[in-house]
PDB file of N, H, CA, C and O in Angstrom:
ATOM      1  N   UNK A   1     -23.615  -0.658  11.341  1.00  0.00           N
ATOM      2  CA  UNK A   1     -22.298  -0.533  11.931  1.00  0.00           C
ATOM      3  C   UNK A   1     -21.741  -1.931  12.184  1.00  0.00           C
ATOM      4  O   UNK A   1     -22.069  -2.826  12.963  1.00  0.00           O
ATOM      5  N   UNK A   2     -20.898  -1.828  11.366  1.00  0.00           N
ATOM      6  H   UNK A   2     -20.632  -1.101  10.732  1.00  0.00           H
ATOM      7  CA  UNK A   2     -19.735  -3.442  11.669  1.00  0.00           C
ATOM      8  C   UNK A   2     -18.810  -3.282  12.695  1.00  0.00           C
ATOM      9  O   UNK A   2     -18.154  -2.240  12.694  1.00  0.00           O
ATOM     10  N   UNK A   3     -18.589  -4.268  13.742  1.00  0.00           N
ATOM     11  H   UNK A   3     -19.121  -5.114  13.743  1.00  0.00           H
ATOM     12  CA  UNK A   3     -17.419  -4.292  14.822  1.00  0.00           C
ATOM     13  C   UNK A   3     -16.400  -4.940  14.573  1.00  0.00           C
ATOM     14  O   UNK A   3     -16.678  -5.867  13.812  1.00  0.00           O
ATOM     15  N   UNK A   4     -15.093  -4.901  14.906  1.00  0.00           N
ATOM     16  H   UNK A   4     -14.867  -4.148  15.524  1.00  0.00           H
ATOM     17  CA  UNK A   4     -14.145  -5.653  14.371  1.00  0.00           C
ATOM     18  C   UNK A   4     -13.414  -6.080  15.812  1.00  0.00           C
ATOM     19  O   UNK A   4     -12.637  -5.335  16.409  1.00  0.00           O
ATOM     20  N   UNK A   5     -13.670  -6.963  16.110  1.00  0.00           N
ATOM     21  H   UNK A   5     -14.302  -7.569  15.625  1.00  0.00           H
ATOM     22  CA  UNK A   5     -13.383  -8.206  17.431  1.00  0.00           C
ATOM     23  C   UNK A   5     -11.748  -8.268  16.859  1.00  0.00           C
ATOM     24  O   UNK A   5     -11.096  -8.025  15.843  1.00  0.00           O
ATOM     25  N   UNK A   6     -11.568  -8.803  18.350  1.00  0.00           N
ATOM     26  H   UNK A   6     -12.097  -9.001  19.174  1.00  0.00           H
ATOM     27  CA  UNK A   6      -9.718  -9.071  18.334  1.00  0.00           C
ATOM     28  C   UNK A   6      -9.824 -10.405  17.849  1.00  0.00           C
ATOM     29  O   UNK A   6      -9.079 -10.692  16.913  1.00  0.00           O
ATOM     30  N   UNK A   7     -10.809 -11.530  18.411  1.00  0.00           N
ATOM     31  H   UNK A   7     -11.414 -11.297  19.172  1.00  0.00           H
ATOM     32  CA  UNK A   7     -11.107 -13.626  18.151  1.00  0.00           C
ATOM     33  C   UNK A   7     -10.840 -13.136  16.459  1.00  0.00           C
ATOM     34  O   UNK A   7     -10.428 -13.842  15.539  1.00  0.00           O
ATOM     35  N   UNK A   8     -11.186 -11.861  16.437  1.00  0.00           N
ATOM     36  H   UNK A   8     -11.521 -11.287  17.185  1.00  0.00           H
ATOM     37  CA  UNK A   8     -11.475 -12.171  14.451  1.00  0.00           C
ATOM     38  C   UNK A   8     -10.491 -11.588  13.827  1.00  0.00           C
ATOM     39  O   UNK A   8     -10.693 -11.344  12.637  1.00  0.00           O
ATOM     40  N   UNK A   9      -9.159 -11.196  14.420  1.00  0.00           N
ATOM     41  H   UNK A   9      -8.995 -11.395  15.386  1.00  0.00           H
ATOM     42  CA  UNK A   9      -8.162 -10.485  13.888  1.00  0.00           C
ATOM     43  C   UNK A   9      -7.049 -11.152  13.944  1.00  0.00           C
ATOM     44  O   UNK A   9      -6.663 -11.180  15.113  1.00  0.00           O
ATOM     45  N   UNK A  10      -6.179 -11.836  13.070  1.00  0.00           N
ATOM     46  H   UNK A  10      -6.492 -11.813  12.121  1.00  0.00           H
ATOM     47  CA  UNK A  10      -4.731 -12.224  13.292  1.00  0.00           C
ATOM     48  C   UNK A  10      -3.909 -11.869  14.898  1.00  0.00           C
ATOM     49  O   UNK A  10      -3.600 -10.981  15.692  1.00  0.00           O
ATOM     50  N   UNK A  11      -3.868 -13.217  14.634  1.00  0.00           N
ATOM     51  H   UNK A  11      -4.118 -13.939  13.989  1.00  0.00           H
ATOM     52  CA  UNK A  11      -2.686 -12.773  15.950  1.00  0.00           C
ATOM     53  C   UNK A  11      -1.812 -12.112  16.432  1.00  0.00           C
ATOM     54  O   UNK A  11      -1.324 -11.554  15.449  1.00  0.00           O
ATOM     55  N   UNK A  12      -1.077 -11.672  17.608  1.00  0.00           N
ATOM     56  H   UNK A  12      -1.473 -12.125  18.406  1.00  0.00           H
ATOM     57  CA  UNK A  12      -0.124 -10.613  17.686  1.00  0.00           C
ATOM     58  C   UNK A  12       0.998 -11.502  17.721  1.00  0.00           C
ATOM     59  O   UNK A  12       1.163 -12.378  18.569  1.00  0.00           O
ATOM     60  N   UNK A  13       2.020 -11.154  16.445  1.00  0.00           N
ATOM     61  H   UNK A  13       1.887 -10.442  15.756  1.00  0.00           H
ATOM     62  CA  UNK A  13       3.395 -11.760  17.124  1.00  0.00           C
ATOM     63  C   UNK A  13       4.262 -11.463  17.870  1.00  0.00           C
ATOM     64  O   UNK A  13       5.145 -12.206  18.299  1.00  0.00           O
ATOM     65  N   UNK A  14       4.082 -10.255  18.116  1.00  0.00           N
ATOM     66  H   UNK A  14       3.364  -9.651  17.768  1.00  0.00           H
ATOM     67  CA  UNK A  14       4.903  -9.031  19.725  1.00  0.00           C
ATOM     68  C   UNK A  14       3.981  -8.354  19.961  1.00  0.00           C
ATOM     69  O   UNK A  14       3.830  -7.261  19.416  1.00  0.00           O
ATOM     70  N   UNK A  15       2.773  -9.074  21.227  1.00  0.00           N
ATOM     71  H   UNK A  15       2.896  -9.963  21.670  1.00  0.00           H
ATOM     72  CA  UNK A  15       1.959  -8.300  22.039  1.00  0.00           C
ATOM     73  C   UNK A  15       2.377  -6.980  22.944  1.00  0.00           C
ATOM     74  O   UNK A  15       1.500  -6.222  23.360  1.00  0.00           O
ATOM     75  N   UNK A  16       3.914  -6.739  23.245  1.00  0.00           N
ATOM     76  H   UNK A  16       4.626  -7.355  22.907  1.00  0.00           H
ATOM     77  CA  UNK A  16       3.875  -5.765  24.117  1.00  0.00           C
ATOM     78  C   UNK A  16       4.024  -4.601  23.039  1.00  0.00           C
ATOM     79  O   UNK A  16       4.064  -3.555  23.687  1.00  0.00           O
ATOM     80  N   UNK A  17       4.124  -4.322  21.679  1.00  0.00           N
ATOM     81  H   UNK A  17       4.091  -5.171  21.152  1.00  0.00           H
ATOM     82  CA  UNK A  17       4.360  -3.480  20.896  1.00  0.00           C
ATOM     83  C   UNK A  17       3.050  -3.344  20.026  1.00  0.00           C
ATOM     84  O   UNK A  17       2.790  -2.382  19.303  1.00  0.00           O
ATOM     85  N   UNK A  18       2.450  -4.203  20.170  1.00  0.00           N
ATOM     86  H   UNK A  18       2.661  -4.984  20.757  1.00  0.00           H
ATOM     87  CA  UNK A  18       0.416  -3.796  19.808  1.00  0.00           C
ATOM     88  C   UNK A  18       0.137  -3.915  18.553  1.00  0.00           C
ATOM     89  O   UNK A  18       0.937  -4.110  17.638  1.00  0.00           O
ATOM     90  N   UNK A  19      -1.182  -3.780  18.485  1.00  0.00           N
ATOM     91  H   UNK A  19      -1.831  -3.622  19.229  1.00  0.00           H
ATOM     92  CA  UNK A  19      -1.415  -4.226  16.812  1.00  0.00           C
ATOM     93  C   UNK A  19      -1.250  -3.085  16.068  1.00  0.00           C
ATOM     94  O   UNK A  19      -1.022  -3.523  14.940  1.00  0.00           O
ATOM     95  N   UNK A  20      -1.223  -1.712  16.007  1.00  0.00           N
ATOM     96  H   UNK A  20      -1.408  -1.356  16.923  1.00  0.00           H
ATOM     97  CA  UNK A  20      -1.037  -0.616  15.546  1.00  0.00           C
ATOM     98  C   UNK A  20       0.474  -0.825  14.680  1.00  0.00           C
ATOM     99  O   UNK A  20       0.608  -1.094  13.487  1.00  0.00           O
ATOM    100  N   UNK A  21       1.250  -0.663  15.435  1.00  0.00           N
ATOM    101  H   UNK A  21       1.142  -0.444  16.405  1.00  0.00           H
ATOM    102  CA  UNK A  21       2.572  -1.240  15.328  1.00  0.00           C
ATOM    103  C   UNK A  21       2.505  -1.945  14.616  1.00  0.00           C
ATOM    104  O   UNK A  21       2.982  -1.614  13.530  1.00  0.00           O
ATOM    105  N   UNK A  22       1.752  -3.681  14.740  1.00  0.00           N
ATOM    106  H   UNK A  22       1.364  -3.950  15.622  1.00  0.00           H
ATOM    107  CA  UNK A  22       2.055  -4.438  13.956  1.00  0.00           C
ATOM    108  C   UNK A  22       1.757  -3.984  12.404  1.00  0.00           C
ATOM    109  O   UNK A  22       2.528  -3.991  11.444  1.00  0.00           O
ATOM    110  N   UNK A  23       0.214  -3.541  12.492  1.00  0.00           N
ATOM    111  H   UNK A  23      -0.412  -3.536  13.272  1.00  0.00           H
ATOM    112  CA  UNK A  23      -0.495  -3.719  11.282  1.00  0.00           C
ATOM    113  C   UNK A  23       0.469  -2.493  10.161  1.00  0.00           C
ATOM    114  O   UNK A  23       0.225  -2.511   8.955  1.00  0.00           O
ATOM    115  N   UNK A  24       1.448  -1.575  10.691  1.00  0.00           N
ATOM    116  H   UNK A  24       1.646  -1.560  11.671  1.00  0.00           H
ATOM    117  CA  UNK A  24       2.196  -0.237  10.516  1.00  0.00           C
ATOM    118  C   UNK A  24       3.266  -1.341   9.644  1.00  0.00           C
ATOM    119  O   UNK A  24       3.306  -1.386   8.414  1.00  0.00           O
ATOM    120  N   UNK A  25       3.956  -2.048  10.397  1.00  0.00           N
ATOM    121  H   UNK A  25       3.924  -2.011  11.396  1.00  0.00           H
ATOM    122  CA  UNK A  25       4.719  -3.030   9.716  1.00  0.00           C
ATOM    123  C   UNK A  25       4.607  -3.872   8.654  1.00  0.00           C
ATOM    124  O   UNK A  25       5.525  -4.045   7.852  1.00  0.00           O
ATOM    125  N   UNK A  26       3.191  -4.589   8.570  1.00  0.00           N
ATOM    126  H   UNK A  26       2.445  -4.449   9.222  1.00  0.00           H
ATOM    127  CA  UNK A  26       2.913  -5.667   7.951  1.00  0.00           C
ATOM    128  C   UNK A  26       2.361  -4.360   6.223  1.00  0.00           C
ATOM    129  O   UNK A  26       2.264  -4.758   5.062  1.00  0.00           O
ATOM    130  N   UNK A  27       2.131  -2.932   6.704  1.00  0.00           N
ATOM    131  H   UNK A  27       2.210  -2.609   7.647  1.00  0.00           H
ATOM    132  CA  UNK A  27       2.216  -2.326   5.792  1.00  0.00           C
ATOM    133  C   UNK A  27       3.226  -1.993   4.725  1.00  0.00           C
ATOM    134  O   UNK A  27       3.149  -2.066   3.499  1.00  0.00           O
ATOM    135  N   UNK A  28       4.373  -1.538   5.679  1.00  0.00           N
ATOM    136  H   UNK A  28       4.435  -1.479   6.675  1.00  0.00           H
ATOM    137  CA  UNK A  28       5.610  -1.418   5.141  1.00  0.00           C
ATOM    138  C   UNK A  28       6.167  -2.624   4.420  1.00  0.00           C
ATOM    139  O   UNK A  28       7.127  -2.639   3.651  1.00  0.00           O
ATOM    140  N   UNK A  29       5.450  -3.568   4.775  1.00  0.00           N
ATOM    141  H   UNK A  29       4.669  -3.556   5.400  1.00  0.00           H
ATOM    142  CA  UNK A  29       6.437  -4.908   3.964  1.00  0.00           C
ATOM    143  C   UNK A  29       6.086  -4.792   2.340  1.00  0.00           C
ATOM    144  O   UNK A  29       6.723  -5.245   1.390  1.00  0.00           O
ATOM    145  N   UNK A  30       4.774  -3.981   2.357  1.00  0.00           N
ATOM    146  H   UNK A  30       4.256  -3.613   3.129  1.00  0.00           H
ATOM    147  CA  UNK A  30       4.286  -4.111   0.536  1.00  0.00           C
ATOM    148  C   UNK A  30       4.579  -2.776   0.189  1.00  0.00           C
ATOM    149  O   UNK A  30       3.836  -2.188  -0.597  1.00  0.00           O
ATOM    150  N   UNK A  31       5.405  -2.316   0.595  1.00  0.00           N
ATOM    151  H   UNK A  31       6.009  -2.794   1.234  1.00  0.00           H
ATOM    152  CA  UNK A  31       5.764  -1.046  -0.545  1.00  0.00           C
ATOM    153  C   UNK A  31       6.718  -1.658  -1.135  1.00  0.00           C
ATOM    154  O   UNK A  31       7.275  -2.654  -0.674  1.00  0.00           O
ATOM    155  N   UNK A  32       7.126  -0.845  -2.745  1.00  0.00           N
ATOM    156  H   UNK A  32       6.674  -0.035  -3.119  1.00  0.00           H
ATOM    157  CA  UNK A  32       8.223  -1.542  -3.326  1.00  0.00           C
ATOM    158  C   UNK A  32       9.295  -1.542  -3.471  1.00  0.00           C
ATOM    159  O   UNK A  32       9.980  -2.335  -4.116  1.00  0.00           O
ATOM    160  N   UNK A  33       9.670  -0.416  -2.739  1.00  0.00           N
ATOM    161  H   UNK A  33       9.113   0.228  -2.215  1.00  0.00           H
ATOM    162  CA  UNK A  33      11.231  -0.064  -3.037  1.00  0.00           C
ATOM    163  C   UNK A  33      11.714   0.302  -1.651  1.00  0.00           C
ATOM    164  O   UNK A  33      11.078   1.060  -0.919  1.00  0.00           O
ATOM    165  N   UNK A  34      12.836  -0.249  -1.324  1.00  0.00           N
ATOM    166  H   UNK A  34      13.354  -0.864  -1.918  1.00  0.00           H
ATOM    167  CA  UNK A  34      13.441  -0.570  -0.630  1.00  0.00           C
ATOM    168  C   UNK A  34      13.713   0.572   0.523  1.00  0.00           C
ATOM    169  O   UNK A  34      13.322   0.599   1.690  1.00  0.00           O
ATOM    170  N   UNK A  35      14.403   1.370  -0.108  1.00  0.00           N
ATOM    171  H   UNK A  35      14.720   1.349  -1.056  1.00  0.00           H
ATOM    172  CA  UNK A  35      14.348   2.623   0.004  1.00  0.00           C
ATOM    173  C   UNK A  35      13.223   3.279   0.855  1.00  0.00           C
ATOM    174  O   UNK A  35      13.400   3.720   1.991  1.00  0.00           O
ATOM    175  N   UNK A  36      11.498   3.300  -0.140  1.00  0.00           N
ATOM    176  H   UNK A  36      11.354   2.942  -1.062  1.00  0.00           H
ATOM    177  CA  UNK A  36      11.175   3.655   0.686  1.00  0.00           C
ATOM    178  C   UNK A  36      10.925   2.951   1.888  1.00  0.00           C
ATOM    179  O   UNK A  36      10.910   3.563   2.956  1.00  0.00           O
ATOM    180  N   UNK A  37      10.693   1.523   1.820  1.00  0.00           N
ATOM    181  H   UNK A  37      10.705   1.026   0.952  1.00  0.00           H
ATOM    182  CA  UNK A  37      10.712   0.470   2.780  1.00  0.00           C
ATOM    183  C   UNK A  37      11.522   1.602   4.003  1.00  0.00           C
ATOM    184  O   UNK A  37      11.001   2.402   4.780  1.00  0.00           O
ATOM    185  N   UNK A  38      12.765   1.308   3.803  1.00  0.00           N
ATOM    186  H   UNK A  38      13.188   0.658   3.172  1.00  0.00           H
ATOM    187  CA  UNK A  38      13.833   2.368   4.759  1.00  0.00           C
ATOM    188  C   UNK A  38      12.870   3.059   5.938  1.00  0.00           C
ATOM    189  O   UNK A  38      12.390   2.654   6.997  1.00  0.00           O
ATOM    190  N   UNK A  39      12.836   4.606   5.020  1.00  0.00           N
ATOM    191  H   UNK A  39      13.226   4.934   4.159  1.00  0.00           H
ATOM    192  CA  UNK A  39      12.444   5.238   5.597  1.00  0.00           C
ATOM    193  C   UNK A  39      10.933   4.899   6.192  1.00  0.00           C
ATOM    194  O   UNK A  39      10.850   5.404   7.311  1.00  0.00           O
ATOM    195  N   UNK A  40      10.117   4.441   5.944  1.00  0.00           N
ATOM    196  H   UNK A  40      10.185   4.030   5.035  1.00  0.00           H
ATOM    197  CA  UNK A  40       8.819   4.289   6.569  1.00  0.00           C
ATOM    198  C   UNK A  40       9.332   3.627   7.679  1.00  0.00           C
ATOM    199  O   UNK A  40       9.218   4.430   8.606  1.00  0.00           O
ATOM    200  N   UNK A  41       9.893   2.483   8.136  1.00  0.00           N
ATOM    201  H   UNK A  41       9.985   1.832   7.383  1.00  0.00           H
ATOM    202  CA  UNK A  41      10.594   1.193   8.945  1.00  0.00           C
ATOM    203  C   UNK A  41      11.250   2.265   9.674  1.00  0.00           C
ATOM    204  O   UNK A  41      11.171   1.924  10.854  1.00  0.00           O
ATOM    205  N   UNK A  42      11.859   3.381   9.601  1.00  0.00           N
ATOM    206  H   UNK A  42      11.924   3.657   8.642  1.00  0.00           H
ATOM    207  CA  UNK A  42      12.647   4.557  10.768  1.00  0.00           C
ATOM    208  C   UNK A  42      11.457   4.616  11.659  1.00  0.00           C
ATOM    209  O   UNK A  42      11.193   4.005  12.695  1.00  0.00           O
ATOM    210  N   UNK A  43      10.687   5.689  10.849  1.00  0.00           N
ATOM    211  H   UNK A  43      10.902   6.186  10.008  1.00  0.00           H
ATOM    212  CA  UNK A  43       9.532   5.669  11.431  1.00  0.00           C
ATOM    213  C   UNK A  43       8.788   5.352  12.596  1.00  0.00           C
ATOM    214  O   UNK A  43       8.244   5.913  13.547  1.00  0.00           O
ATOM    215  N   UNK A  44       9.025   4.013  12.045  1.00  0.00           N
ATOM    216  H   UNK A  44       9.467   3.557  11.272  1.00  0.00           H
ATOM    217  CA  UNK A  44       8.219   3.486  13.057  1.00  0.00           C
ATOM    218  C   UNK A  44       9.138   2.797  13.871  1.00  0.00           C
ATOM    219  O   UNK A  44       8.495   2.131  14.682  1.00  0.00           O
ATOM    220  N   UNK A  45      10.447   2.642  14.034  1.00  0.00           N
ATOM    221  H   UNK A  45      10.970   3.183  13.375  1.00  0.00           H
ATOM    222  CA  UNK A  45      11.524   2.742  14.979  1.00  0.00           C
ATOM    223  C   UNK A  45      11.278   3.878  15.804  1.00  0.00           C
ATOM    224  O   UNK A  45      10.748   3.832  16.914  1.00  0.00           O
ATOM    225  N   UNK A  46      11.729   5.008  15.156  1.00  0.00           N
ATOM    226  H   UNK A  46      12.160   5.045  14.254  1.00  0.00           H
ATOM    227  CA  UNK A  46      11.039   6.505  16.119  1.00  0.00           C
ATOM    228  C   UNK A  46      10.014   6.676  16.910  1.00  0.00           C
ATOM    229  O   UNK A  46       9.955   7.642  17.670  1.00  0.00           O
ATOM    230  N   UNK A  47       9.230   5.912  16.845  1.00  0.00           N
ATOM    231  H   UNK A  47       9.278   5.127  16.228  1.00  0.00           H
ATOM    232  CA  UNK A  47       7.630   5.845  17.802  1.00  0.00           C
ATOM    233  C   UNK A  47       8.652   5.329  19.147  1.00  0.00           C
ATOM    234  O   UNK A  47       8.151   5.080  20.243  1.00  0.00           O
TER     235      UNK A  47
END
């Protein structure tokens, strides 16, 4: 069993919105079309 430490995880660039959030975002940036970009990015506005 591997642990995954925060010292070993990228930084938060908006701690009060969490890494969930972040890592949700930094997802959406590699889809390819814009579009769906869009709608996923609502999404996670809606949370």
């Amino acid at each position: 069993m591997e642990f995954d430490y925060n010292t070993q995880r990228p930084s938060l660039l908006y701690a009060e919105y969490g890494r969930n959030i972040q890592n949700m975002v930094r997802f959406i940036k590699t889809l390819e079309t814009k579009e769906n970009r869009n709608i996923h990015a609502q999404a996670v506005i809606d949370l």
